[in-house]
C-alpha positions as CSV (number, residue, x, y, z in Angstrom):
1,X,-28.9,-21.9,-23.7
2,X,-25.6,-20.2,-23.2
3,X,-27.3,-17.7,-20.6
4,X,-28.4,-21.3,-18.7
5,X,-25.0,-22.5,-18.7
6,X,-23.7,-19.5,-17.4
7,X,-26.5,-19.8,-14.4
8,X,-25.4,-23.2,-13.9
9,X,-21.9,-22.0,-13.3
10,X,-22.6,-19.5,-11.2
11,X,-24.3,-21.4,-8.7
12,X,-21.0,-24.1,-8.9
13,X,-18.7,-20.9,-8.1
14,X,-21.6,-19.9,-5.0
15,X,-21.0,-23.6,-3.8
16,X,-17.2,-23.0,-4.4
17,X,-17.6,-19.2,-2.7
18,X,-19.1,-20.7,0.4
19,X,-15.9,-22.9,1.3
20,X,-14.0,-19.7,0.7
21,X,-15.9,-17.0,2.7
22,X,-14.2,-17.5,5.7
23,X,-14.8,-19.2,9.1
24,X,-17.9,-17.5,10.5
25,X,-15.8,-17.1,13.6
26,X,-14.7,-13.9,15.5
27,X,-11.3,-14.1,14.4
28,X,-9.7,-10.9,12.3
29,X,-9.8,-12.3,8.5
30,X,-9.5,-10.0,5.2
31,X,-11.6,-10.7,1.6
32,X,-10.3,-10.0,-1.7
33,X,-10.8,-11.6,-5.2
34,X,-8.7,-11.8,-8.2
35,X,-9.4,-11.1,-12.2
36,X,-6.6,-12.4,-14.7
37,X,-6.1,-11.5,-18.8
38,X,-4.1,-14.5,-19.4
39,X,-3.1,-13.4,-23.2
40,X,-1.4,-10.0,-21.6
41,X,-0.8,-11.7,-18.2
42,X,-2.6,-8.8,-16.0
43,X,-3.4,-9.7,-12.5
44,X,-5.8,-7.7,-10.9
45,X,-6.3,-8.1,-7.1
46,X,-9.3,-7.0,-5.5
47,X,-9.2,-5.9,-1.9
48,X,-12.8,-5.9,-0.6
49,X,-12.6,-5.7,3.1
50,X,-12.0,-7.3,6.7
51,X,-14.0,-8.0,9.6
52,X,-13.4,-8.4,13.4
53,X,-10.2,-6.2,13.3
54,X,-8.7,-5.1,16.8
55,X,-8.9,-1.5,17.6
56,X,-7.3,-1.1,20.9
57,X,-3.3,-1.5,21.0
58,X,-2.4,-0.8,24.6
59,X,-2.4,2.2,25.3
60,X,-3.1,3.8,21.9
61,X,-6.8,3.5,19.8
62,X,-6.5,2.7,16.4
63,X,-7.3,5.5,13.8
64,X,-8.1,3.3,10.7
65,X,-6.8,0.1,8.7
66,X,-4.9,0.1,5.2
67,X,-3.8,-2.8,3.5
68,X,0.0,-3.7,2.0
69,X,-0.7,-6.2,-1.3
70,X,2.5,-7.8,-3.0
71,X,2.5,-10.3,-5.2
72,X,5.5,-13.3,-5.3
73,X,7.5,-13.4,-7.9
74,X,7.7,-9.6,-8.0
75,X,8.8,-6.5,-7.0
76,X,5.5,-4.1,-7.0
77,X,3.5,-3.6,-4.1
78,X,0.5,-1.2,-3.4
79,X,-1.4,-0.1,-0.4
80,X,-5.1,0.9,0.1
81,X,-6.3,4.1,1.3
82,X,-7.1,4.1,5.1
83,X,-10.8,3.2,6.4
84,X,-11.7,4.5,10.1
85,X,-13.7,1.0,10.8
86,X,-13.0,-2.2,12.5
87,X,-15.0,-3.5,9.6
88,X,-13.6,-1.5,6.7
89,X,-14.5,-1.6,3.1
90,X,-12.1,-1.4,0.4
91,X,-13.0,-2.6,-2.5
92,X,-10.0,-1.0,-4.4
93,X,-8.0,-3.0,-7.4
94,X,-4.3,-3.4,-8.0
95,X,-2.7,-4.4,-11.0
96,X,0.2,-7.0,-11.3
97,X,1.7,-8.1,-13.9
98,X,2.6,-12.4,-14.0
99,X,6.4,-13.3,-14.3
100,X,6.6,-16.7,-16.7
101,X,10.2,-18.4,-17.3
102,X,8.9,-19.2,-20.3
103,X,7.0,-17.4,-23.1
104,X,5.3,-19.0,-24.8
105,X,4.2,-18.3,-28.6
106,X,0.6,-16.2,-29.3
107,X,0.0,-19.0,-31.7
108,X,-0.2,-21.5,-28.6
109,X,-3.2,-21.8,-26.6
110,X,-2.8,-20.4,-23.3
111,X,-1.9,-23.0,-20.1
112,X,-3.4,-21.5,-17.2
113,X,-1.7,-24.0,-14.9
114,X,1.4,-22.9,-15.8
115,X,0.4,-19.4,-16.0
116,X,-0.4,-18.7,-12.5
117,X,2.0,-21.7,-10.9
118,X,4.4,-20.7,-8.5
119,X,2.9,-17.3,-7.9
120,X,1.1,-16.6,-4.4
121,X,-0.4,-13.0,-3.1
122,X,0.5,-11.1,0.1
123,X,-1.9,-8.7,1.7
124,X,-0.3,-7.4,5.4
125,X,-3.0,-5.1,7.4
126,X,-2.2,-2.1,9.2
127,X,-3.7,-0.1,11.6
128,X,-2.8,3.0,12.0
129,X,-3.0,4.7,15.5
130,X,-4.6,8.1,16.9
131,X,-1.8,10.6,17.9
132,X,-1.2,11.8,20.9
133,X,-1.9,14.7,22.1
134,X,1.6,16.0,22.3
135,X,2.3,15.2,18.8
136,X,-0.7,17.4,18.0
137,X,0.7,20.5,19.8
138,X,4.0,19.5,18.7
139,X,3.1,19.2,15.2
140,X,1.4,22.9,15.5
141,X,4.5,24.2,16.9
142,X,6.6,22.7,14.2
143,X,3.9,24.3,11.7
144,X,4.7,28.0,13.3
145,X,8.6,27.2,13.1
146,X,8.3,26.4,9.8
147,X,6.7,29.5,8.5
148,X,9.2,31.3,10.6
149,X,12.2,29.6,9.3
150,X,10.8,29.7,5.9
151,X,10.4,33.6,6.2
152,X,14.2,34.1,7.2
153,X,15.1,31.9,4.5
154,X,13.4,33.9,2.0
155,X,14.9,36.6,3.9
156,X,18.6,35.4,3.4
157,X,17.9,34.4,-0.5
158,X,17.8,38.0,-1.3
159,X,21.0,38.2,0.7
160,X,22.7,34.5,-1.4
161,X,21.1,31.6,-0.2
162,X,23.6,30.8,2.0
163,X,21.0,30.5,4.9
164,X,18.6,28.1,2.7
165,X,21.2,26.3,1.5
166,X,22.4,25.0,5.3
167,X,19.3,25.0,6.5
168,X,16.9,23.1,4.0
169,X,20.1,20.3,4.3
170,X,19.8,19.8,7.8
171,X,16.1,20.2,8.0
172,X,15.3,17.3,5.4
173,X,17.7,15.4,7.1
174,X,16.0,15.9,10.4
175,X,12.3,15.8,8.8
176,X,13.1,12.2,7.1
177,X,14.2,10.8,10.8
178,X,11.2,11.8,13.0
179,X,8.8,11.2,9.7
180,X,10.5,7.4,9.6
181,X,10.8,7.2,13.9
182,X,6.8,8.0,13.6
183,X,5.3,5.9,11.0
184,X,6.8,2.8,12.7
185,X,5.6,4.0,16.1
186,X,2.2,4.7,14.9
187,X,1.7,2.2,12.5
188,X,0.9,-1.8,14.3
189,X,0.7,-5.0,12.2
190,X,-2.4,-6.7,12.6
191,X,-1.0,-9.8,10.7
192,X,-0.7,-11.2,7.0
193,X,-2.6,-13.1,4.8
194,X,-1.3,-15.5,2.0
195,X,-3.3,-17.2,-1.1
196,X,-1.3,-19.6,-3.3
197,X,-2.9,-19.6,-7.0
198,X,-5.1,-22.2,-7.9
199,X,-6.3,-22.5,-12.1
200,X,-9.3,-23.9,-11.0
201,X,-10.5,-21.1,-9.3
202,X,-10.6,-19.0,-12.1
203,X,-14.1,-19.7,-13.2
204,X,-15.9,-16.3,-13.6
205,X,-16.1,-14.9,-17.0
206,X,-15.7,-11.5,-17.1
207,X,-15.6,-8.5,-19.3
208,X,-12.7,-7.7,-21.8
209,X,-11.3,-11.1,-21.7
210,X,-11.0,-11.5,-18.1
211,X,-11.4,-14.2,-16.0
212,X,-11.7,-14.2,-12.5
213,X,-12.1,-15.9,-8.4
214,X,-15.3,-15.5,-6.0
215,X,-15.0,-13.6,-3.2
216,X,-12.2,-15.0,-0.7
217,X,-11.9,-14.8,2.7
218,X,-8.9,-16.0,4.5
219,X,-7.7,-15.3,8.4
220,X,-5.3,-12.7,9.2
221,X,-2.5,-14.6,10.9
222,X,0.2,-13.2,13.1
223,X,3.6,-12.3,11.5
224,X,6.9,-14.0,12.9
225,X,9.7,-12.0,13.5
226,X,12.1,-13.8,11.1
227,X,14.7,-12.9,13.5
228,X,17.7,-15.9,12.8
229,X,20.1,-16.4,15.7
230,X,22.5,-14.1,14.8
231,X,20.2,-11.4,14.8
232,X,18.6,-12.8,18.1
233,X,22.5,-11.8,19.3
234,X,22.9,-8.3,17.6
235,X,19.1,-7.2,19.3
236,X,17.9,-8.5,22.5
237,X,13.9,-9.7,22.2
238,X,13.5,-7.8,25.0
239,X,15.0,-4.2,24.3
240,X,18.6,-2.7,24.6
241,X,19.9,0.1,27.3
242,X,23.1,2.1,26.4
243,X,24.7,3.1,29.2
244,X,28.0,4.8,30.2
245,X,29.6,3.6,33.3
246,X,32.8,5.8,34.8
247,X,34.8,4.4,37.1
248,X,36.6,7.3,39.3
249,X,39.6,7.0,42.1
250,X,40.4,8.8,45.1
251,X,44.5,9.2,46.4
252,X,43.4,7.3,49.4
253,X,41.4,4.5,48.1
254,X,38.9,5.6,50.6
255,X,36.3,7.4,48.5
256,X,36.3,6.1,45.0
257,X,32.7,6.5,42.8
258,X,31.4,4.1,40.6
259,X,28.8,5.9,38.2
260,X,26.4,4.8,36.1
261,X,24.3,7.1,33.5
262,X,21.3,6.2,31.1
263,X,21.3,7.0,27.6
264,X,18.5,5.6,25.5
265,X,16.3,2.7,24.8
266,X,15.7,1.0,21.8
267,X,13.5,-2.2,21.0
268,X,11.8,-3.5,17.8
269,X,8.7,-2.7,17.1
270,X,7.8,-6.2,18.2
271,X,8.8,-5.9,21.2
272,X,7.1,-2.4,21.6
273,X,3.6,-4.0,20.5
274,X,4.2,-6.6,23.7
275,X,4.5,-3.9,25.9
276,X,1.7,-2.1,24.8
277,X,-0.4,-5.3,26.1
278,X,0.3,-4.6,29.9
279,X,-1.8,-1.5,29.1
280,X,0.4,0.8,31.6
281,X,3.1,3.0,31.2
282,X,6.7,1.8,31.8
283,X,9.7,3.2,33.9
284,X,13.6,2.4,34.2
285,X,15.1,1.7,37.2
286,X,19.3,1.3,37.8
287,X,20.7,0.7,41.3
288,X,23.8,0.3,42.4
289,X,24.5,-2.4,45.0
290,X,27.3,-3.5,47.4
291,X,27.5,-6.7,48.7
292,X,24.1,-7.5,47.1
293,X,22.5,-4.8,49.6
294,X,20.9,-1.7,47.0
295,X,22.6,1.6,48.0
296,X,21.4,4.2,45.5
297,X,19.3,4.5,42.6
298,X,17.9,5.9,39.6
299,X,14.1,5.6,38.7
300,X,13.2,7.5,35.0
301,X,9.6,9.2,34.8
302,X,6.7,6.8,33.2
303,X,6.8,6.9,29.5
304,X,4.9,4.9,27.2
305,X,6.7,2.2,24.9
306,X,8.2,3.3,22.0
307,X,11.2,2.1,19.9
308,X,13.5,4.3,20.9
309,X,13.7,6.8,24.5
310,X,16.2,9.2,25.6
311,X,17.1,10.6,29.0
312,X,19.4,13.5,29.1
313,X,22.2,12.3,30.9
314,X,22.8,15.1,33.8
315,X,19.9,13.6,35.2
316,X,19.6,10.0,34.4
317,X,22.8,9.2,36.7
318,X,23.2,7.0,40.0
319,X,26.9,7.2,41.7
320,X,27.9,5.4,44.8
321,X,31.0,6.4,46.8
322,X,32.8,3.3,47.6
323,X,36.1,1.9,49.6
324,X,38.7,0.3,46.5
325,X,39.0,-2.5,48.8
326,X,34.9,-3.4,48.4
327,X,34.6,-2.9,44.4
328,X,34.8,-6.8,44.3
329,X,31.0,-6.3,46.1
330,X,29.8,-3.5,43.7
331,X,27.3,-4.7,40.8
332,X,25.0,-2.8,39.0
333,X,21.2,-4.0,38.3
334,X,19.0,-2.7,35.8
335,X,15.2,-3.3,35.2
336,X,12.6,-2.2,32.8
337,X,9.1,-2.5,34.1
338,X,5.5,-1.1,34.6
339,X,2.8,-1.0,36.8
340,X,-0.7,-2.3,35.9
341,X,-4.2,-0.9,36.9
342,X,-4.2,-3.4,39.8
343,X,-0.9,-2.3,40.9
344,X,1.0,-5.2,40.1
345,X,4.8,-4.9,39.1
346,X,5.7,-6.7,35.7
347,X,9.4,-6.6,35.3
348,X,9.3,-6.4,31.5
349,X,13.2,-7.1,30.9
350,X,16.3,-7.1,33.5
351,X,20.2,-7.0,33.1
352,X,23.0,-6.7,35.7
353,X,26.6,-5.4,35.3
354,X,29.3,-6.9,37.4
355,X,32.6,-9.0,37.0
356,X,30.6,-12.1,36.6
357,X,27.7,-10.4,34.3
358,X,28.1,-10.7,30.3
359,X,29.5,-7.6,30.5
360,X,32.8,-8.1,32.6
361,X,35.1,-6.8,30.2
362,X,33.7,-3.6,30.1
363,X,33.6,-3.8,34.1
364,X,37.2,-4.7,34.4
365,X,38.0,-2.2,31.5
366,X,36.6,0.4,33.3
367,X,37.7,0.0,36.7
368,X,41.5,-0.2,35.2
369,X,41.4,2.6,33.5
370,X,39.9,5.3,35.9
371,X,38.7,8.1,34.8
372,X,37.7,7.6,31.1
373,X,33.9,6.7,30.5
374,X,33.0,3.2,29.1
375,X,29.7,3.4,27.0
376,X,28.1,0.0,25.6
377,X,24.6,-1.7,25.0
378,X,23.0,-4.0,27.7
379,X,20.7,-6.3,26.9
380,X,17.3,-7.3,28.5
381,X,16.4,-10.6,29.4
């Protein structure tokens, strides 16, 4: 009798399972189940897999998929291995333990309800992109320079250490920056997944006291930036350029130079991951015009997006020789764009310098104090 019962709930969790196993549709969606000990409060998350994942990201393939699982209230948070599939299989468990205001005594009989209430699980996918071949070469060069540097250090350890000490400093400093610049540049959100806790899902009887879910599927949503206006004000949507702009005067007013030179790039990752859908590589482009008539420029070599560029600054640099009496007629305009395969131009982000731009105070600043170079961020719109 009790193995009929059990039957019988089974098929009442397949009928449950069915309004839980997803859409049927084409969209990107994740499954995972859950197993709970409510005496010693052990979650156990199941990740089982995804379906209809994306595996082109502009320009870049993707490699494999892992997932992030956190669980709210709580600090701990796990990720699975990675899985080279557009439909990967996990099937790997993570253990949480529940957070409870209050305890209650062993003697009581447990409330489920208020076991699981207020709790909800995270799971965040990943994929994780193929490297370029630079970064391959690169990385074999690094390779040789390390077992070079690693030989003079042993080298200078007979001799005190003095070498190793210096060295290993500045090296782990360095390592932990391109390691950090790299995992955000190969590694794209897909989007989230949320599941509040519901009691009355927790109808499988398992083994050692365990109870647990049927399989869930739920679609993998986009995540927001969270960006809040004041943030939306400390870094553009759209990318910032740093730029240093030297203002330089002649004795006879008759052949002052207004120059402008490119530092570096930088944009959220965001950002990067809407460039990356023009498919094309992108260029920056500064001119300097005179009564709203382009004089000179600078154009930078294609590169792809990233979250950070830098252009060495003997080269990235337009000057205009100009009449004192005409720097009223001198702006500066700046454009970050691309060209697709059907050679179209998308201008991907724009900003302009003059003494009615945003950035007038740096203008005026600089063309009152000749001579000393004014470096400051521009932002895209």
């Amino acid at each position: 009798m009790a193995f009929s019962l059990n039957k019988l709930k089974n098929v009442l969790n397949v009928n449950k399972s069915s309004q839980l196993a997803g859409s049927g549709s084409l969209e990107p969606e994740i499954g995972f189940k859950l197993s709970l000990h409510p005496v010693s409060k052990n979650l156990f998350v199941t990740v089982i897999g995804a379906r209809h994942l994306p595996s082109l990201f502009g320009l870049s393939r993707a490699h494999g998929y892992l997932v992030k699982v956190k669980l709210f209230p709580g600090e701990s948070k796990f990720e699975t291995t990675l899985q080279e599939s557009s439909w990967p299989v996990w099937n790997e468990d993570f253990k949480f333990q529940l957070r409870q205001k209050e305890i209650k005594k062993s003697s009581e009989k447990v409330d489920l309800q208020s076991l699981v209430a207020g709790h909800f699980v995270s799971l965040t996918i990943y994929a994780i992109l193929e490297p370029p071949k630079q970064e391959v070469d690169r990385r074999k060069s690094a390779k040789s320079l390390d077992s070079k540097t690693s030989k003079l250090a042993n080298d200078d350890q007979k001799k005190g250490g003095l070498f190793e000490k210096t060295f290993s400093s500045f090296k782990s400093t360095k390592t932990e920056t391109v390691a950090q610049k790299s995992i955000l540049e190969k590694r794209r959100t897909v989007g989230a997944a949320t599941w509040n806790f519901d009691s009355k899902l927790f109808q499988n009887d398992l083994k050692n006291g365990l109870i647990g879910t049927p399989d869930i599927w739920r679609p993998i949503n986009a995540i927001a930036s969270g960006l809040s206006a004041s943030d939306s004000r400390r870094e553009n949507k759209k990318g910032q350029l740093e730029v240093t702009l030297l203002y330089t005067a002649s004795e006879d007013g008759l052949n002052d130079v207004v120059q402008l030179t490119v530092s570096r790039l930088r944009c959220s990752v965001q950002t990067m991951q809407e460039q990356e859908q023009f498919k094309a590589p992108l260029y920056l482009k500064a001119t300097i015009l005179e009564a709203n008539k382009a004089e000179c420029y600078w154009k930078s070599d294609r590169f792809v997006p990233t979250i950070s560029a830098r252009w060495d600054p003997k080269s990235a640099t337009v000057k205009l020789t100009v009449f004192k009496a005409s720097l009223n007629k001198v702006s500066i305009y700046i454009s970050l764009g691309c060209k697709t395969k059907m050679a179209k131009k998308e201008i991907l982000g724009k900003a302009s310098i003059d003494e009615k731009s945003p950035y007038a105070d740096s203008w005026n600043e600089c063309l009152r104090q000749p001579g000393i170079p004014k470096t400051f961020w521009v932002n895209f719109v």
